[in-house]
C-alpha positions as CSV (number, residue, x, y, z in Angstrom):
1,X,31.5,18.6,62.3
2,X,32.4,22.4,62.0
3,X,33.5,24.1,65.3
4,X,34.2,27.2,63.8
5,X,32.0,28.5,60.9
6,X,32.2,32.5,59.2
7,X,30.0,33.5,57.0
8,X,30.7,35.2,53.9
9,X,28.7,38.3,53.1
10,X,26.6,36.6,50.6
11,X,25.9,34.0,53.6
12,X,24.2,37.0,55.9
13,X,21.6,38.8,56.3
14,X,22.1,42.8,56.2
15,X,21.7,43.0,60.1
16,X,24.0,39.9,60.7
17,X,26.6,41.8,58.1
18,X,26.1,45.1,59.8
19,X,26.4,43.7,63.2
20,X,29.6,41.8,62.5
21,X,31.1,44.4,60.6
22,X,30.8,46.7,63.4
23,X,31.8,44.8,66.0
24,X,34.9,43.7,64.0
25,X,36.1,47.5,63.8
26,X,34.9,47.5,59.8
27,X,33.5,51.1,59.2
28,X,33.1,50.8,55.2
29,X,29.3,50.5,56.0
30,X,28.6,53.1,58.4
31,X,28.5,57.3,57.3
32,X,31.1,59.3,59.4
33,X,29.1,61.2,62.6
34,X,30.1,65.1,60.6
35,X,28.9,63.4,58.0
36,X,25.3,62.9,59.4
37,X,25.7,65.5,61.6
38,X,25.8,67.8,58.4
39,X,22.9,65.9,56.5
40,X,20.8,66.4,59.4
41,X,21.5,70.3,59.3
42,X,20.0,70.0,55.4
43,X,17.1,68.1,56.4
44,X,15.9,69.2,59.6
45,X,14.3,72.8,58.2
46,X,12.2,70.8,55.5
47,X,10.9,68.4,58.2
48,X,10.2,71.0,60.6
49,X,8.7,73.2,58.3
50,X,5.1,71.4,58.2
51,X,4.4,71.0,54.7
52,X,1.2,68.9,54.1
53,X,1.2,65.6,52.9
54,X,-1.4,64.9,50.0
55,X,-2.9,61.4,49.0
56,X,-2.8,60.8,44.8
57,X,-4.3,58.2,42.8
58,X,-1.4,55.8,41.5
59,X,0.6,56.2,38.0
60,X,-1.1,60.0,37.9
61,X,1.1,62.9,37.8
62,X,0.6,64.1,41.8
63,X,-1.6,65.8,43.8
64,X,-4.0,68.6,42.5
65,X,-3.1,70.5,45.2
66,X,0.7,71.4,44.4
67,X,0.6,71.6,40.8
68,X,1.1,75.2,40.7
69,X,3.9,75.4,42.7
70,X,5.6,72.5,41.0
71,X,4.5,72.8,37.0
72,X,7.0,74.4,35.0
73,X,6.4,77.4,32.2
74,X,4.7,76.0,29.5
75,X,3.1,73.1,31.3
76,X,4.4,69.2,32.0
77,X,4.5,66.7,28.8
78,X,3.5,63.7,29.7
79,X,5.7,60.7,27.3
80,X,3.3,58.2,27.8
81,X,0.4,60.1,25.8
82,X,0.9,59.8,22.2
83,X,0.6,63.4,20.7
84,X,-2.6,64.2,18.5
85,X,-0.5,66.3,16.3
């Protein structure tokens, strides 16, 4: 009969882990608050900014509609073709 039982890490889930951790005063899995505070500040402008989203077709190279903002001088080179040289 066990009375007591704690788990290992290995023996929880990651909720159970982050749960305990936190309520045991462990903060090696949690980002400081100027820490998010400051990644925030990054990302906010690109999410606000209303870029469109656009669908591709799987294992293609992207959308259409942003390859002439993303395709560098010279064009892409795609490995996977074998060259016809």
């Amino acid at each position: 009969m066990i009375a007591s039982h704690h788990p290992c890490a290995k023996e929880m889930d990651a909720y159970e882990r982050v749960l305990g951790d936190a309520m045991a005063g462990d903060a090696t899995l949690f980002a400081r608050e100027d820490y998010v505070e400051e990644a925030w500040r990054i990302v906010d402008p690109a999410l606000k900014a209303g870029t469109p989203v656009y669908e591709y077709d799987p294992k293609t190279w992207g959308p259409g509609e942003v390859e002439p903002q993303v395709t560098p001088p010279g064009g892409w080179q795609n490995p996977v073709v074998a060259s016809t040289d």
